[in-house]
C-alpha positions, 0 to 999 in steps of 0.5 A: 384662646386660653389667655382671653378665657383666663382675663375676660373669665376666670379673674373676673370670677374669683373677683366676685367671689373673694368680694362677696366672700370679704367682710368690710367694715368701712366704706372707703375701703369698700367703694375703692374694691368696687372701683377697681373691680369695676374699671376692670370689668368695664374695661374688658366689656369693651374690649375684649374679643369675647367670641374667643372665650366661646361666646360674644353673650359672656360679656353681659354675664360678666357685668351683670355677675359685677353688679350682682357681687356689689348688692351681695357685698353691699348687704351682707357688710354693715359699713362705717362711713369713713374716707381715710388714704391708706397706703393699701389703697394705692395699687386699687387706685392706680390701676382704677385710673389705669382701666379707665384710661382704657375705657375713655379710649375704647369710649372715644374709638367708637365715635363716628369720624367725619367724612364716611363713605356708606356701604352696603353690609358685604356679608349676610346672616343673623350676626356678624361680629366686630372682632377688629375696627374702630377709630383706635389702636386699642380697637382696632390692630390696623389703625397704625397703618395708614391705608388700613386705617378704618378697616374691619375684621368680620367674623359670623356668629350663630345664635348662641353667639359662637364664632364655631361649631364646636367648642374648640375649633380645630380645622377651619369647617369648624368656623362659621364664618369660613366658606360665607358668601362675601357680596360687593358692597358697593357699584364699581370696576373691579380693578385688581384681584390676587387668587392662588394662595391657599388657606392657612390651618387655624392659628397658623398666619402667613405674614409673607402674603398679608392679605392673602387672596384678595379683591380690590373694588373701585367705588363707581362714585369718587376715587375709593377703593374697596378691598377685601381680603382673606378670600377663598381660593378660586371662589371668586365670582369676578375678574378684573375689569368687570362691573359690580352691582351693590349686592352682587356676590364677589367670592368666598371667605377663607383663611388665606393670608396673615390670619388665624382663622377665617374671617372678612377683611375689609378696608376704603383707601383713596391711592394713587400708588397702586398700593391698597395696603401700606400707602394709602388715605384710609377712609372710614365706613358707614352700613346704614349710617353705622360706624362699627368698632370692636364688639359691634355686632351687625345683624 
């Protein structure tokens, strides 16, 4: 939390300052500063997890604090128009290809792909956060493996946008995602269930048991599979071998598992191995025709 406070927060605020602060003279000098400042900015508009710096809202007071500095500095210089290399002018620019790359990237994660097979939204409350999804690595930390592919990390958000109750969680009633009803998101069988692990204390994951207590649902519809994982223990409101309805509930949101704290996994794989993780056909996923990636949020 103190390493996303200080990038997407505490740079950007010394930048508007210093820039508002910096007498220029010409206008090269200038325009490079506000790429630069920009790229970086853009940058973490779209990638950032913003709920970890206490609120998903701060992204748009940083593009506007952005846009704000450049007016500021744009009236109170008088700038000479000159275009003049300098070798000064070389790191900014490097690192304004750099943040765009970024941004291209994040840009290009977020298209819809091909192919998606449409859900039913398995949460419900006014916001729900896109911490981890998309059609990148950058966006989304499970798109190397194959199976995961497309799979989405949901946290609930109050009105203020916080992930918590309080301003620092501390244990996992603090988290407003934790102990959220979770409902199917599809009609299927339920073809497996792992139950028993316990939740993990906040910022204590559990590689061992990657996706914790979880449900794996297969879509009454083709061979797709459903999982969603990092359950509660013993709230789950199925068993293996029942039918499900769109809607119906199916359990609990906990902390169990590889994680850091609670959150809704969920994941469409076509596998005939039995393995719903590692070795399956990823399938990407639709909520009322919606691809959702990295800073989405569905309410």
């Amino acid at each position: 939390m103190i390493i996303h406070f200080f990038l997407s927060l505490f740079i950007p605020v010394c930048f508007s300052v210093l820039f508002c602060k910096k007498t220029y003279t010409h206008l090269d000098a200038w325009a490079i500063d506000v790429l630069f400042f920009g790229s970086y900015v853009l940058a973490l508009f779209f990638l950032g997890l913003w709920p970890l710096t206490g609120s998903y809202f701060l992204r748009y007071l940083i593009l506007s604090l952005f846009f704000g500095s450049v007016l500021i500095s744009l009236l109170q210089n008088h700038l000479l128009i000159r275009w003049k290399f300098q070798a000064a002018h070389a790191l900014p620019l490097l690192l304004t290809v750099f943040f765009a790359s970024l941004i291209t990237a994040s840009l290009y994660g977020s298209r819809k792909p091909p192919h998606c097979i449409e859900l039913a939204f398995p949460l419900k409350g006014d916001f729900t956060y896109v911490a981890q999804g998309g059609n990148h690595r950058l966006l989304n930390h499970h798109f190397p493996v194959s199976a995961q592919k497309y799979a989405l990390d949901l946290l609930q958000l109050n009105l203020y946008g916080s992930r918590s109750h309080t301003l620092i969680p501390l244990q996992l009633t603090d988290f407003i995602s934790y102990q959220a009803s979770i409902y199917s998101p599809c009609d299927g069988l339920v073809i497996a269930l792992q139950d028993g692990w316990e939740d993990q204390p906040p910022g204590v994951p559990d590689p061992s048991h990657p996706a914790g207590n979880y449900l794996a649902i297969q879509k009454a519809e083709g061979e797709v599979v459903v999982i969603l994982a990092h359950l509660l223990k013993q709230s789950f409101a199925v068993k293996p071998g029942d039918a499900v309805k769109k809607g119906d509930l199916v359990g609990k949101i906990g902390n169990s598992g590889n994680t850091s704290e609670p959150h809704l996994h969920i994941h469409c794989l076509r596998s005939n191995s039995g393995d719903f993780f590692e070795k399956g056909e990823g399938v990407p996923m639709t909520f009322e025709g919606k691809f959702l990636s990295r800073n989405h949020v569905y309410h």
